[in-house]
N, C-alpha and C positions, 0 to 999 in steps of 0.2 A: 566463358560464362560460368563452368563448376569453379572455375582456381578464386570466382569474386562471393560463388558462394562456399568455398571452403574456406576465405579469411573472414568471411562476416562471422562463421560456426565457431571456428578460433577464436573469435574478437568477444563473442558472446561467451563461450567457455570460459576463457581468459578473468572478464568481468563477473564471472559465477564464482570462479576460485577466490580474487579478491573479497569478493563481497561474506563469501563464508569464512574467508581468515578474518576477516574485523567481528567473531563471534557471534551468538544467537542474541545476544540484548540486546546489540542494535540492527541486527537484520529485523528481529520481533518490533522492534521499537522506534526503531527510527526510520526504516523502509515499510511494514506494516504501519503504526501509528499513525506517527506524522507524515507520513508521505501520501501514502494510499487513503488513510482514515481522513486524512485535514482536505486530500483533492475531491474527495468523495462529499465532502461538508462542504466544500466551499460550490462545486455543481450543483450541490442541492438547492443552499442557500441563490444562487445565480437565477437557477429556474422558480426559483419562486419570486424573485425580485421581476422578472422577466413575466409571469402571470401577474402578480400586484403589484407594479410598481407606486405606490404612493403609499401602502398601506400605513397603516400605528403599531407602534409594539401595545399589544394588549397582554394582561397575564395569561390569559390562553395558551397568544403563540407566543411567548416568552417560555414557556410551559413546553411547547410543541420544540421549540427551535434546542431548549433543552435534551431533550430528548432526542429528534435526531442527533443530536451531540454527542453521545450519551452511544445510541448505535452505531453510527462511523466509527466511534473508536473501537466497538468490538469487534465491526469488520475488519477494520485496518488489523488490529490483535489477530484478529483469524487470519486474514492472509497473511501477515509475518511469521506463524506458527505453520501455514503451510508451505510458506517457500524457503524455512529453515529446516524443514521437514525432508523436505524436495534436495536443498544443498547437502544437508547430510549424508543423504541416502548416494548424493550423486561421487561426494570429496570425503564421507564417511572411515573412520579408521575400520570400515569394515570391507571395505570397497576394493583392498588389498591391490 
């Protein structure tokens, strides 16, 4: 039972190292952005198709859908700055 969770802690580690040698612009950018910001925009968008299914694009929620648009991508932004924050500090040339 430890020896399957000591390769899963490996396998994770492993894919932290990776992920912070391919640099902060695309852990910012492409794992916060687009990954996290676009899954985060596409559940919202889901749950609201799922409350009104039939509705119209009115300038409103054209306006509204905007917008949440607009904040997913600053979430996504934040969590990319935090978990390149996080890699740093873990793989950091400080970390010796």
């Amino acid at each position: 039972m430890l020896f399957g969770l000591d390769r899963s802690r490996e396998r994770r580690l492993l894919r932290a190292g990776l992920l912070y040698r391919s640099g902060r612009g695309r852990v910012v950018w492409r794992n916060g952005v687009v990954y996290f910001g676009g899954s985060l925009f596409l559940l919202l968008n889901a749950v609201d198709y799922m409350a009104e299914p039939r509705a119209t694009l009115t300038p409103t929620s054209i306006f509204w859908l905007a917008a949440a648009l607009f904040g997913c991508i600053l979430l996504g932004y934040g969590y990319g700055v935090l978990n390149w924050r996080n890699l740093d500090r873990l793989f950091g040339q400080d970390s010796g």
